[in-house]
C-alpha positions as CSV (number, residue, x, y, z in Angstrom):
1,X,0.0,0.0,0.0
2,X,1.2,3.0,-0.6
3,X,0.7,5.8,1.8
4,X,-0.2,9.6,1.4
5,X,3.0,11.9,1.6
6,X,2.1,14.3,4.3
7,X,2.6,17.5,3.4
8,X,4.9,19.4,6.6
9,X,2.5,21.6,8.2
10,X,3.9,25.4,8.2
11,X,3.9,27.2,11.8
12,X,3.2,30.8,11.1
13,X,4.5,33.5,12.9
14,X,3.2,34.4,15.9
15,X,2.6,38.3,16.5
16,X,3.0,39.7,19.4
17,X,0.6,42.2,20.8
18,X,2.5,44.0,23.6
19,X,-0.1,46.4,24.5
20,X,-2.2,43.8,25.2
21,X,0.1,42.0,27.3
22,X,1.3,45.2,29.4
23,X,-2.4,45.7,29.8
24,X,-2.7,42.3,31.0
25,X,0.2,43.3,33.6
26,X,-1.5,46.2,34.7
27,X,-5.0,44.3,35.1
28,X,-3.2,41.7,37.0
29,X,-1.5,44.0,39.0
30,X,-5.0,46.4,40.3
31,X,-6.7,42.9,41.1
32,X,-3.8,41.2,43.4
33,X,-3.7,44.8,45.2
34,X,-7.6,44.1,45.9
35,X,-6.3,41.0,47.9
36,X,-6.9,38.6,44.9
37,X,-4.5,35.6,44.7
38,X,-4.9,34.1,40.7
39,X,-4.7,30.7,40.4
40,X,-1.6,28.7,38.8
41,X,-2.9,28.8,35.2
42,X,-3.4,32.3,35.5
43,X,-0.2,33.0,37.4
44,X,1.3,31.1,34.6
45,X,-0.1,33.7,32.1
46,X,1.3,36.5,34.1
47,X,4.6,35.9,34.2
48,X,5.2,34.1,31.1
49,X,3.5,38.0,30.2
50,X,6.1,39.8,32.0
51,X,9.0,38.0,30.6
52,X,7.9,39.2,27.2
53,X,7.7,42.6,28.3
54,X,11.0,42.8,30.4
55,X,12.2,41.3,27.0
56,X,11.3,44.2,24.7
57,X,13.4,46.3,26.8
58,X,16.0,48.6,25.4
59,X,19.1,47.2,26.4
60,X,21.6,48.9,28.8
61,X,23.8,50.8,26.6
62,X,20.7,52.5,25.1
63,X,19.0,53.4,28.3
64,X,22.9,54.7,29.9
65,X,22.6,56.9,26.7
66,X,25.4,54.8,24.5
67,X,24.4,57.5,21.2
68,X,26.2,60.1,20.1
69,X,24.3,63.0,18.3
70,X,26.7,64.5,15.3
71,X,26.4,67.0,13.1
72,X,27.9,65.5,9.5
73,X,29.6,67.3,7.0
74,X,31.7,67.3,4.0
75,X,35.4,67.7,3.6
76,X,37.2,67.6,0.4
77,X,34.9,64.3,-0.8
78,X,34.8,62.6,2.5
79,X,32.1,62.8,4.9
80,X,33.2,63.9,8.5
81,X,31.1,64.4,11.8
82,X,31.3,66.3,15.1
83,X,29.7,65.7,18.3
84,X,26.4,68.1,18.0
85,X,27.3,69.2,22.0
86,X,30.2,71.0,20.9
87,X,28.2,73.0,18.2
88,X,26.9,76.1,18.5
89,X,25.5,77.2,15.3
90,X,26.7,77.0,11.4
91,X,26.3,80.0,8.9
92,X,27.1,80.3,5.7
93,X,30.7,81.8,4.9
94,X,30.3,85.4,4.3
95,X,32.3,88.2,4.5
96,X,35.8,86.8,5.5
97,X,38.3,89.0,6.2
98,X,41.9,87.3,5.8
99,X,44.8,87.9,9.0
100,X,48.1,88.2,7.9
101,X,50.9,86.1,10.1
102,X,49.0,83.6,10.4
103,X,49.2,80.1,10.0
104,X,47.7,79.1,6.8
105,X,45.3,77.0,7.8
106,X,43.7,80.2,9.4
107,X,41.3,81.6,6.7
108,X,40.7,84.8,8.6
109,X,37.9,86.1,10.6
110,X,34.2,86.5,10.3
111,X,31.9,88.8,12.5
112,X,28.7,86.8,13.9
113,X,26.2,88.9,15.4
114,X,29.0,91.0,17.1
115,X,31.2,88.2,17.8
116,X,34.6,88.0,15.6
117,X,35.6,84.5,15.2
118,X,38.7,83.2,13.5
119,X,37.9,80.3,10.7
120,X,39.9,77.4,10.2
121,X,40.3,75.5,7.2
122,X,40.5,71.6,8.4
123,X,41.2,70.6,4.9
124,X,44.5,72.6,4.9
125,X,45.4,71.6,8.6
126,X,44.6,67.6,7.6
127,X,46.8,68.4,4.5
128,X,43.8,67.2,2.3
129,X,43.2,67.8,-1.3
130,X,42.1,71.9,-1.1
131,X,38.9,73.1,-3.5
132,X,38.4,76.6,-4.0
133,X,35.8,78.7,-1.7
134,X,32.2,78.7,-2.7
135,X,28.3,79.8,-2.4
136,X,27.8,76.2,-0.7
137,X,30.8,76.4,2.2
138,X,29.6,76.7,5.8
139,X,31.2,77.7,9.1
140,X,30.8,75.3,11.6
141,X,31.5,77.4,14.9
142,X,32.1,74.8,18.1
143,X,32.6,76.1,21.3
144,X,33.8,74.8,24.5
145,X,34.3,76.8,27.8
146,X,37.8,78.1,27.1
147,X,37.7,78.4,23.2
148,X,35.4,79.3,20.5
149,X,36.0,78.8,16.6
150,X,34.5,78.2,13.3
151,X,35.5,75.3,11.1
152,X,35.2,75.4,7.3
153,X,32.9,73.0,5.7
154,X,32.3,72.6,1.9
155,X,29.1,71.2,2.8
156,X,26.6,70.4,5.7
157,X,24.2,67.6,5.5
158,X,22.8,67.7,8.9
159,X,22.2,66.0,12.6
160,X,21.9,62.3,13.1
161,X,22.7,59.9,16.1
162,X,25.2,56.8,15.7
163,X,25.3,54.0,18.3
164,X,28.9,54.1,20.5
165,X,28.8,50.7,19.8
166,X,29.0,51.3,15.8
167,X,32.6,53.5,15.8
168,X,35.4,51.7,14.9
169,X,38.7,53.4,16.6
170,X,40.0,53.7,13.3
171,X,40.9,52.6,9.3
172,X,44.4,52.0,8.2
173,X,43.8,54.6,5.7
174,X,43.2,57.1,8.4
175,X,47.3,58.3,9.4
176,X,49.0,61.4,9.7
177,X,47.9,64.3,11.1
178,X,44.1,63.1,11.0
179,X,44.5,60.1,13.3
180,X,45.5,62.9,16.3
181,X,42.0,64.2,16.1
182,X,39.7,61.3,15.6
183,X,36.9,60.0,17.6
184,X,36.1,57.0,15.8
185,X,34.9,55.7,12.1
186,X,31.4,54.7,11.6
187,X,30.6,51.5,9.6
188,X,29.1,54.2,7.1
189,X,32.9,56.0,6.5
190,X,32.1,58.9,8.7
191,X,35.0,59.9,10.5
192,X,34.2,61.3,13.8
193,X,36.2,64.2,14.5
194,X,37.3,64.7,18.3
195,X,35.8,68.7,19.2
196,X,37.0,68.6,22.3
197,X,40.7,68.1,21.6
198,X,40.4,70.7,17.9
199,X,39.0,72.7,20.8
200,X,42.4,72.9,23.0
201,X,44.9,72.0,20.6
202,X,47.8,74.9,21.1
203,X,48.7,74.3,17.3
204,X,45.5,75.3,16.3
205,X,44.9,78.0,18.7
206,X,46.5,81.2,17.3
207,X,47.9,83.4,20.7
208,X,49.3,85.7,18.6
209,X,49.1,89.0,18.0
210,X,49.3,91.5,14.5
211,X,52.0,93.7,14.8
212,X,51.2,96.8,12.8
């Protein structure tokens, strides 16, 4: 005799409604502070219920705050980021007025609502490939409690978060001058620049003063 192939039966997925099952907590919870005690199959339910939730958790590096916000940019064809906590505001480059003595990497200075700031050209201080000053570059001014700056950008693309867990320390073609300032690499190429140390760095701090 030959006998019917059975055909393997197919689970499907099960879907989860966690509203439901946090309500179910909740409702559980209001009737044991009445003084109810549920019985096994329901305590069952319960805490097969709160596993599920304690499971959808965020895990621990999320709720300790393991992001960093950055503000991304563009640099001579690469993409770069700083930490948004270091920003305080971008404007478009206008109305630069060059220093002399100077190191070159020091574009000049640009007046802000009243505040003159000095503008530094990263591309020139990374010794990358230099393009020529346009309608689209932006001055990236960062700011920490001792030091204040803008950093020229050829363009800005705008604020996003990356995981901590996401930046690589570095990429072997990241040397020279470049690998003193970074943060980290993410798995998307953005190289994370480190504002606090651009930020009190004597070489890129310029003490001194334009003889006449």
């Amino acid at each position: 005799m030959t006998g019917r192939k059975k055909t393997p039966s197919r689970k499907k997925s099960a879907v989860v409604d966690w509203d439901a099952a946090h309500r179910r907590l909740a409702d559980a919870r209001a009737v044991m502070d009445k003084g109810w005690t549920p019985d096994p199959a329901e305590q069952k339910k319960i805490l097969k219920a709160r596993a599920k939730a304690i499971a959808q958790e965020p895990p621990a590096a999320e709720i300790a705050g393991e992001r960093i916000e950055i503000v991304e940019f563009l640099l001579a064809h690469e993409r770069y980021g700083i930490e948004s906590s270091y920003v305080r505001e971008i404007h478009p480059l206008k109305e630069l007025t060059p220093l002399p003595c100077v190191p070159a990497f020091v574009l000049g200075i640009v007046n802000i609502r009243g505040r003159i700031l000095p503008v530094i050209d990263i591309k020139k201080f990374f010794e990358l490939p230099e393009k020529g000053l346009t309608d689209l570059n932006k001055v990236i001014v960062l700011r920490s409690r001792e030091m204040e700056f803008g950093i020229l950008a050829d363009a800005v693309f705008g604020v996003r978060s990356v995981p901590r867990t996401e930046i690589q320390t570095s990429l072997p073609t990241l040397t020279g001058i470049r690998e003193d300032y970074l943060t980290g690499v993410t798995k998307e190429r953005v190289v994370i620049l480190d504002a606090a140390k651009l930020l009190s760095d004597r070489k890129i701090i310029v003490q001194e003063e334009v003889q006449a």
